[in-house]
C-alpha positions in Angstrom: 0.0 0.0 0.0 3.0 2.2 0.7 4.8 1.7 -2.5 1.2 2.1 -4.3 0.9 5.5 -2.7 4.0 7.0 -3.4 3.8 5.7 -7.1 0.6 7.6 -7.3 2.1 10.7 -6.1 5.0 10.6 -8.2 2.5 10.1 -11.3 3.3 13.6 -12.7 7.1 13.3 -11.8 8.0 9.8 -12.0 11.9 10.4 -12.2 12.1 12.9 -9.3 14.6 10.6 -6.8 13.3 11.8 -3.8 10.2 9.6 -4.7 12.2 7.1 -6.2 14.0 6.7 -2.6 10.6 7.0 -0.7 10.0 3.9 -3.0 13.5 2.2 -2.6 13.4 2.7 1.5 9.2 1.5 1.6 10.6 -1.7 -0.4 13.1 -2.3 2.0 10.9 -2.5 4.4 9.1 -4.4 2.5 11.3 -7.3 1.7 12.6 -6.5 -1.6 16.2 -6.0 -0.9 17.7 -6.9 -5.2 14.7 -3.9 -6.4 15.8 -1.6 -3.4 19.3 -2.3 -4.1 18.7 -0.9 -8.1 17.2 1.9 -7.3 19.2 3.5 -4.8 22.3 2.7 -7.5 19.8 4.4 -10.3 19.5 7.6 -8.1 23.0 7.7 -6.8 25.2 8.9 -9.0 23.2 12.4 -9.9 22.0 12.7 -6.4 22.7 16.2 -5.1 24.8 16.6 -1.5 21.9 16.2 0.6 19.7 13.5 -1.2 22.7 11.6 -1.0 23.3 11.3 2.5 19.8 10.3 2.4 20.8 7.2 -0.4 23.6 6.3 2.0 21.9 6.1 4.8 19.4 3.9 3.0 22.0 2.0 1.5 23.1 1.6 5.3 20.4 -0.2 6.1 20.2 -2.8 3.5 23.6 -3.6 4.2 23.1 -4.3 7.8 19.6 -5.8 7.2 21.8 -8.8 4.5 25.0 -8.9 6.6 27.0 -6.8 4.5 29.2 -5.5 6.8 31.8 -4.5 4.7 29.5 -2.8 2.5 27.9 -1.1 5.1 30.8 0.5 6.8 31.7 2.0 3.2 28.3 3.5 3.5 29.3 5.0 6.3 32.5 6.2 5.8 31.4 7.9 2.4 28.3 9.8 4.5 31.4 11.1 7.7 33.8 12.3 5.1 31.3 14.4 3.2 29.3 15.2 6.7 32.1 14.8 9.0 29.4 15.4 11.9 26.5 13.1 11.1 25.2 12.3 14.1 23.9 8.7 12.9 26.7 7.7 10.8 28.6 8.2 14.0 26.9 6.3 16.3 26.8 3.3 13.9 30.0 3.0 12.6 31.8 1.2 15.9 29.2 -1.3 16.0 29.5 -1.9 12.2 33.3 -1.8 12.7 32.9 -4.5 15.2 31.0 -6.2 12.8 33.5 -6.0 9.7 36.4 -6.2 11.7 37.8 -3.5 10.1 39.5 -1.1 13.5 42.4 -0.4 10.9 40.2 1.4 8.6 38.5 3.1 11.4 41.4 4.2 13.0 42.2 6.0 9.6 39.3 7.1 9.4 38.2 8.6 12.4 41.6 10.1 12.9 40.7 12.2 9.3 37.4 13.2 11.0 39.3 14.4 14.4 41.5 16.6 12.0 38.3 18.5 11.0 36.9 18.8 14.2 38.8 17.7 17.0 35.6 18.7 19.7 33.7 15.4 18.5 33.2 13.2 21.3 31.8 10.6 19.2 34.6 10.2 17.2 37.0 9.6 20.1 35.1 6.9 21.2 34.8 5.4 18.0 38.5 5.9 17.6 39.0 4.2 21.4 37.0 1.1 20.6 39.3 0.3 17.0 42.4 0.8 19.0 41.1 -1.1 22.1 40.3 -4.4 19.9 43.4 -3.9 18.2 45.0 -4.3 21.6 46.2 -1.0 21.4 44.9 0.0 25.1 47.1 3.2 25.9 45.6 5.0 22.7 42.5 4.0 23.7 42.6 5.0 27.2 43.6 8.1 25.9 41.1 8.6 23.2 38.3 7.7 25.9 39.6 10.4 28.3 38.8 12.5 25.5 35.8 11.5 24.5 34.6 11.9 28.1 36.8 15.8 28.6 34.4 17.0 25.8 31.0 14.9 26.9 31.6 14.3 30.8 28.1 12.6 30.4 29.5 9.7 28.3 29.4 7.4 30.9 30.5 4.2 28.4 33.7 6.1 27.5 35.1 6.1 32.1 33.5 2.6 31.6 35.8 1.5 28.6 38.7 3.9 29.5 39.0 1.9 33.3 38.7 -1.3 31.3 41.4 -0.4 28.8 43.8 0.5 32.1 43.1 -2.3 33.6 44.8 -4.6 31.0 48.1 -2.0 31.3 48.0 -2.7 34.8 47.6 0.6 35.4 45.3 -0.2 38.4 45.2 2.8 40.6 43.8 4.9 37.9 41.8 2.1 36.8 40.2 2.7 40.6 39.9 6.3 40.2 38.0 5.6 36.3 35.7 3.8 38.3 34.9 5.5 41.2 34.4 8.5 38.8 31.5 6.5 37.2 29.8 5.5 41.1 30.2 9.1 41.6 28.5 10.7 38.5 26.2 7.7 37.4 24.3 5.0 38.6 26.4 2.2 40.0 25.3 -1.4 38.9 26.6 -4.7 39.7 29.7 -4.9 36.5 30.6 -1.9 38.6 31.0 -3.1 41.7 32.7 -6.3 40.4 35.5 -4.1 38.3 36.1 -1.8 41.3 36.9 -5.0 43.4 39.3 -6.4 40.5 41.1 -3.1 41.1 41.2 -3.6 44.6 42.5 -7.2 44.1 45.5 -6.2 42.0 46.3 -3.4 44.4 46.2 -6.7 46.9 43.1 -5.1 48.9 41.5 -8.3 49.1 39.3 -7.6 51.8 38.4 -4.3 50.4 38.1 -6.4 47.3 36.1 -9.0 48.9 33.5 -6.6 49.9 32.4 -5.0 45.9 32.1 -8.7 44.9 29.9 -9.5 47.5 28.3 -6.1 46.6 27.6 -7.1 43.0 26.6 -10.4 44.0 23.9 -8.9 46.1 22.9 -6.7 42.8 22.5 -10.0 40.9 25.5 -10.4 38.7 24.9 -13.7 37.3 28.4 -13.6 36.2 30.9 -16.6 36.7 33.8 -13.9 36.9 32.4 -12.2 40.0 32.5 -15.7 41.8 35.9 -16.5 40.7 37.7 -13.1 41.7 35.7 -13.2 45.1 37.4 -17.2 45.5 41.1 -15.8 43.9 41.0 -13.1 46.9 39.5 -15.1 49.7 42.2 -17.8 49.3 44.9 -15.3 49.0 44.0 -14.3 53.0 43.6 -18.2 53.7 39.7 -18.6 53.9 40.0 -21.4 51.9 36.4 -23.0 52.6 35.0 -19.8 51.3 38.0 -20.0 48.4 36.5 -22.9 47.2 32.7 -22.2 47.4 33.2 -19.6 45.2 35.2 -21.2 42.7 33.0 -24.0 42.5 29.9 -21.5 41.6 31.8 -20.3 39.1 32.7 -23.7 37.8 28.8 -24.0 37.8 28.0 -21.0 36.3 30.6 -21.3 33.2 32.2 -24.9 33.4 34.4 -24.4 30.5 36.7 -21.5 31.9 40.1 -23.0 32.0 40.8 -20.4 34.5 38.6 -21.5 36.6 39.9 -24.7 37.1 43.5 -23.7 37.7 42.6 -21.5 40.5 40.4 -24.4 42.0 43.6 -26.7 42.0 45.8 -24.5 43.2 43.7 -24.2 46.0 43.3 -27.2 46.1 47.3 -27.9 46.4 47.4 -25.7 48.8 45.7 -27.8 51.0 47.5 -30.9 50.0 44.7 -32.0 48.6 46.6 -33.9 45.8 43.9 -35.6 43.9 41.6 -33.4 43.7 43.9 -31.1 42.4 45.6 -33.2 39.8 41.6 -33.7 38.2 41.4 -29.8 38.5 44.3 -29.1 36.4 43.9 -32.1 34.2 40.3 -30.4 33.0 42.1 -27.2 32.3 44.4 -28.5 30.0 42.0 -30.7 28.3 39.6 -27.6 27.8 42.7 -25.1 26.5 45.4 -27.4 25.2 46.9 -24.5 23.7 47.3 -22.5 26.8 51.1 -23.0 27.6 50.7 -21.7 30.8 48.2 -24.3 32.0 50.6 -27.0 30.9 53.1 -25.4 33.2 51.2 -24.8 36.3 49.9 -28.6 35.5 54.0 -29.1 35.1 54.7 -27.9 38.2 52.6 -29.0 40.8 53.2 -32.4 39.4 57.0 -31.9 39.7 56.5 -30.7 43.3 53.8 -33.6 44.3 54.4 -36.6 42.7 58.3 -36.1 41.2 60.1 -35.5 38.0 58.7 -38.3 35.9 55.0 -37.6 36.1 55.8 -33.8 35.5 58.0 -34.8 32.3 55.2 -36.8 30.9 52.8 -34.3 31.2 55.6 -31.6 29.6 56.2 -34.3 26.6 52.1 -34.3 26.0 51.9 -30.5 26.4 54.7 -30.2 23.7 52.6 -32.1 21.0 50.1 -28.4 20.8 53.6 -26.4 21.4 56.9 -26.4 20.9 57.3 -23.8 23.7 61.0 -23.2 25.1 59.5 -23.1 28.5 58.6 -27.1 28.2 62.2 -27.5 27.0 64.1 -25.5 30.3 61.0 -27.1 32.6 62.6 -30.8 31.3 66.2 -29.3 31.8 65.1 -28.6 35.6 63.4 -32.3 35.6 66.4 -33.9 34.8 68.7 -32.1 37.0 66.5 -33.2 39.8 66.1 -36.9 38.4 69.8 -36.3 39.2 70.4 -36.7 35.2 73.0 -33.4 35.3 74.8 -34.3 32.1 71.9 -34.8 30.1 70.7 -31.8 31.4 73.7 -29.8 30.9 74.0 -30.4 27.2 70.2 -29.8 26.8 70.8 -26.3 28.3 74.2 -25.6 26.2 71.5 -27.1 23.3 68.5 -24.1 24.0 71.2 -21.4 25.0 72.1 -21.4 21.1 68.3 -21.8 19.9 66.3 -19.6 22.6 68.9 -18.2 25.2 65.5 -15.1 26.0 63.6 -17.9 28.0 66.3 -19.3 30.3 65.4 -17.2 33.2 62.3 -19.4 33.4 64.4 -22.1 34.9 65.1 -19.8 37.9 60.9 -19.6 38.1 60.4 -23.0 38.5 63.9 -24.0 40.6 64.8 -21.0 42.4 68.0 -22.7 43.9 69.1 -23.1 40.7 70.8 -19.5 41.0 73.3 -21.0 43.2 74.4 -24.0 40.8 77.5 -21.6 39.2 77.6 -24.4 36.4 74.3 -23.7 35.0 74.5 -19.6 35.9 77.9 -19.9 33.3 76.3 -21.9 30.8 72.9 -18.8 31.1 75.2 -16.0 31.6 78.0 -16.9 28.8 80.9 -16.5 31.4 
């Protein structure tokens, strides 16, 4: 009925594109995404400024309606370089990068619309997000800090900005970012659980303890919450509690490898062997590709149960990676199997292939910086 109207209005002007676009958007609503598609190309290359921001935007939508991202951020980025302050183009284009996983391109981009007009707060944010998932987390905390300078409303931009300094271990200001946010907007139960993290990593525990329980009480459903609250409690030795909440996080998200590490360790350090073994065991079986895993596995193993059952596990971790670690973890074994000659020409062997890891021996044997043979063979003297 739509399209039917608009053809009858545009009876006496049938080529206008104004109504050929009130036709192309009602048969996108409709359905018709191939006749849509025709005429927006039809009107767009004679389209005037204006109309075509209109055509983009249209074309916007089709793209995102058939999962075109690519498409669709071009749409976009043609409508901000020609209207470098379009409100909607904005606001859709970090989703849409998201989408296309195309943060390079935005980063280009948005660092062109920034030279136009530096006062967008928008674009800072959008620029924050491409840098953050491109791991790049001190231009993003600094492109979040100015999205909120210029908009000290934009609560998502403290949010993200304490997230970004978080993973730069950057934790007291991390703590300020988020007590800025308690202070100027509503606090909700992610809040309360980040604020605690902070806490944790500035080894606060109880302080810690205390926003977990908070966010808990706020209904975070969230396996993370649990876990952090367990990590801290067994840190001050409330190891019943430790393990309560580890094992509701287990419950709430049973394939966190993470999880399961800090439940054996826990575990160990109650000399509760078995039950630790089975804990570490399901982490490496869930993230065989987690190095680390296989070394904590390694090591409790070496510690518990001797050299030989920590070398097995080391010889299975090293069929998903050739890491050096597993190779300087099995010189260590053998020098404690009492094997020092084999050992010693393993470690001549890795000083010439991967000399940066040979501190790691130190890690797992300490007392290994008082053997001068092996500190001449690491230290070239």
């Amino acid at each position: 009925e739509t399209i039917q109207f608009i053809e009858e209005k545009s009876f006496l002007s049938p080529n206008d594109p104004e109504f050929i676009l009130l036709k192309a958007q009602a048969l996108l609503h409709s359905g018709d995404d191939e006749t849509c598609q025709l005429l927006l190309s039809e009107i767009k290359k004679d389209a005037d400024p204006d109309l075509l921001i209109e055509i983009l935007l249209t074309e916007t939508d089709l793209y995102e309606r058939t999962q075109e991202f690519n498409l669709m951020f071009d749409s976009l980025q043609n409508i901000l370089l020609q209207q470098t302050n379009n409100n909607e183009a904005l606001e859709r284009i970090w989703l849409c990068t998201e989408l296309s996983g195309r943060y390079e391109d935005s980063i280009i981009l948005h660092q062109k619309l920034l030279e136009k007009d530096s006062y967008s707060f928008q674009a800072w944010y959008n620029l924050g997000q491409a840098y953050f998932s491109e791991e790049r987390y001190e231009d993003a905390a600094e492109a979040f800090e100015y999205a909120y300078l210029i908009n000290d409303d934009f609560e998502f931009a403290f949010r993200d900005r304490g997230e970004a300094l978080l993973l730069l271990s950057k934790y007291d200001e991390a703590l300020k970012c988020y007590q800025d946010v308690k202070e100027r907007f509503v606090p909700d139960a992610d809040l309360y659980c980040k604020i605690g993290q902070c806490y944790a990593f500035l080894d606060q525990h109880e302080i810690a303890i205390e926003h977990f329980a908070v966010s808990l009480q706020m209904g975070n459903v969230n396996g993370d919450v649990h876990f952090h609250m367990g990590v801290c409690l067994g840190l001050i030795e409330r190891y019943t509690s430790a393990e309560e909440s580890i094992n509701k996080a287990i419950s709430l998200d049973p394939d966190r490898e993470e999880f399961h590490l800090a439940l054996a360790d826990l575990c160990f350090q109650q000399d509760k062997l078995e039950e630790a073994a089975q804990h570490y065991q399901k982490a490496v079986d869930l993230a065989p590709d987690n190095n680390l895993a296989w070394l904590q596995y390694a090591g409790f193993l070496l510690l518990a149960y001797g050299e030989e059952a920590a070398m097995e596990v080391v010889d299975e971790a090293m069929f998903y990676s050739d890491s050096a670690e597993f190779h300087y973890f099995k010189v260590v074994c053998l020098i404690t199997a009492g094997k020092r000659q084999e050992a010693i020409i393993n470690l001549m062997n890795l000083m010439d292939s991967c000399p940066e890891q040979a501190d790691y021996m130190y890690e797992v044997m300490p007392e290994l910086k008082n053997d001068a043979e092996v500190n001449a063979i690491i230290t070239g003297q």
